[in-house]
N, C-alpha and C positions, 0 to 999 in steps of 0.2 A: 542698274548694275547687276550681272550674274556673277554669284559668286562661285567660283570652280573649286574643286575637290583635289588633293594631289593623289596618287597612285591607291589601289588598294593594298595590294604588295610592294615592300621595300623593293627601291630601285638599289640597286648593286653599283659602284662607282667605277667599277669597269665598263663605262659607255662602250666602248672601241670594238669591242667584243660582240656585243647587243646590236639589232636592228631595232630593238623598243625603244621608243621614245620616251620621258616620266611620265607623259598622257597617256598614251596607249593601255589597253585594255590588255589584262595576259589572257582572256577567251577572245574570240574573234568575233563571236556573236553573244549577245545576254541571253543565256537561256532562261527560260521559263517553267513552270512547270506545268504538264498539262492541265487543261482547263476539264474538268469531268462535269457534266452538265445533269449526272444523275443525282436522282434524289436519295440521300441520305437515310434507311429505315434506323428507328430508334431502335427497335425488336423483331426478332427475325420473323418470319411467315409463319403462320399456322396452317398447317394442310387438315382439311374439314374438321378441326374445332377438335377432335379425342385425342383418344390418348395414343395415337399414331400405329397402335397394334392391329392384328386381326380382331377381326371379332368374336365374343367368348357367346357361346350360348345359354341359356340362363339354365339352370339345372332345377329338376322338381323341388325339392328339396328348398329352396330359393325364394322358386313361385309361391311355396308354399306359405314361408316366413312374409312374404309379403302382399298377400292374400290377408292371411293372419292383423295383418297391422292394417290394412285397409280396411276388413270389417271392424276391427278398434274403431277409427278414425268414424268411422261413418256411425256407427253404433252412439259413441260417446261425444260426437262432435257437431255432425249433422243435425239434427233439430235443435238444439240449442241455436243453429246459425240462421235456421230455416224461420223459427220463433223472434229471435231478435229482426228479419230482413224486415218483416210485419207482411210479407204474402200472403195476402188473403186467402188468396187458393190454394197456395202451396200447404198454409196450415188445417185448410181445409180437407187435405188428403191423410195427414196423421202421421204420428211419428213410422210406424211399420209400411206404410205404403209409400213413403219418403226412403227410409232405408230400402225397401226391394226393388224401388226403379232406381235409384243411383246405382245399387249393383246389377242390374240389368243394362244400364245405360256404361258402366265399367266394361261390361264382355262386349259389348258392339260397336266398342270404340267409338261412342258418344261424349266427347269429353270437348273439352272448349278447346284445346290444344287442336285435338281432328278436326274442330268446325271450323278453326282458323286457315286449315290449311288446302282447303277446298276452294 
């Protein structure tokens, strides 16, 4: 047994008037709404990952502050890490011969970042 619905909208009791019938439908077709078959993003696009400006060029002044912190880095951090690796050979070479090829291997863009990208 189907059970049937009566009107969505009130029927008016002036039939006489009306071509609708209490069945009839007041659209003449169900609309729908369209069907979008794209994918939804959560987050909009990133265009190449920055910060969407031009680009700034580094000033001396810069290079210099971080020149500065790299020989820190390398000075105070490097053989400590070289010592702990247990490299034979590497501690073989000695703390000053360890710091002067890392900053040699810094200016020629020897760094594991460049070797990945080769």
């Amino acid at each position: 047994m189907v059970k049937r619905e009566g009107p969505a909208s009130p029927v008016s009791s002036d039939v006489s008037n009306s071509t609708l019938t209490p069945y009839d439908s007041i659209s003449i077709k169900d609309e729908k709404p369209p069907v979008n078959n794209k994918k939804v993003r959560c987050s909009p696009k990133k265009e190449n990952g920055g910060k969407g400006g031009t680009k700034v060029p580094w000033s001396i002044e810069e290079d210099e502050a971080l020149i500065v912190i790299l020989d820190q880095i390398i000075k105070c951090q490097l053989w400590p890490a070289i010592k702990s690796s247990g490299n034979s050979q590497l501690i073989q070479r000695g703390s000053y011969g360890a710091q002067y090829h890392a900053k040699l291997l810094l200016k020629q863009g020897k760094t594991s970042s460049a070797l990945s990208r080769k």
